[in-house]
N, C-alpha and C positions, 0 to 999 in steps of 0.2 A: 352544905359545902362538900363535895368530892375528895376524892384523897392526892384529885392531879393538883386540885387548886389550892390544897390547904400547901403540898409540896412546892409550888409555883410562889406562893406568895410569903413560904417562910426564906425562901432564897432570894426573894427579892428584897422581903425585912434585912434578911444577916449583910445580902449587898451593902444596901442603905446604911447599916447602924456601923459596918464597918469601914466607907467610906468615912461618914462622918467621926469617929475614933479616930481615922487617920491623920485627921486635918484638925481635928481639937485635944489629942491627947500623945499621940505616936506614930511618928511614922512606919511602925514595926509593925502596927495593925493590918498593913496592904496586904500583908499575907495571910489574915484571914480571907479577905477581898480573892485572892489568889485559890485558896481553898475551897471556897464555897464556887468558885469556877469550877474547878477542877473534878470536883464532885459531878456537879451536872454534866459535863461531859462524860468522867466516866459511867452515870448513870443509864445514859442516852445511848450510851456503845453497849453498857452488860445489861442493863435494866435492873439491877442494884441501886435501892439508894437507900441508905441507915433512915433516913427521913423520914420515908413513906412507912417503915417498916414500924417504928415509933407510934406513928399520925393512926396506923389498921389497930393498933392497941391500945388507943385511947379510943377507939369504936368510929374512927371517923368511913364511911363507907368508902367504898374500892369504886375508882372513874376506870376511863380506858385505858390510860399509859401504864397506872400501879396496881 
């Protein structure tokens, strides 16, 4: 696994799990949902993201994006 995919699909997990938090636990979770938006846009515009930067030091290799 790549370091784009492992960043791709932990934002899709946090999507996912904070959806569902919002609908079984709180409705105050959205703004996690909010957040992990908001991250990948500003990553996409700086090419920043704490994500990937975590994912390179746990040894996972570098793709094209990070």
């Amino acid at each position: 696994m790549t370091l784009d995919r492992a960043v791709f699909a932990f934002a899709g997990l946090m999507t996912l799990l904070s959806v569902i938090l919002t609908l079984y636990v709180s409705p105050y979770f959205v703004w996690l949902t909010v957040f992990v938006g908001v991250n990948l846009l500003q990553s996409s515009i700086t090419g920043f993201c704490p994500a990937a930067m975590v994912f390179k030091k746990l040894g996972i290799k570098s793709g094209c994006a990070f």
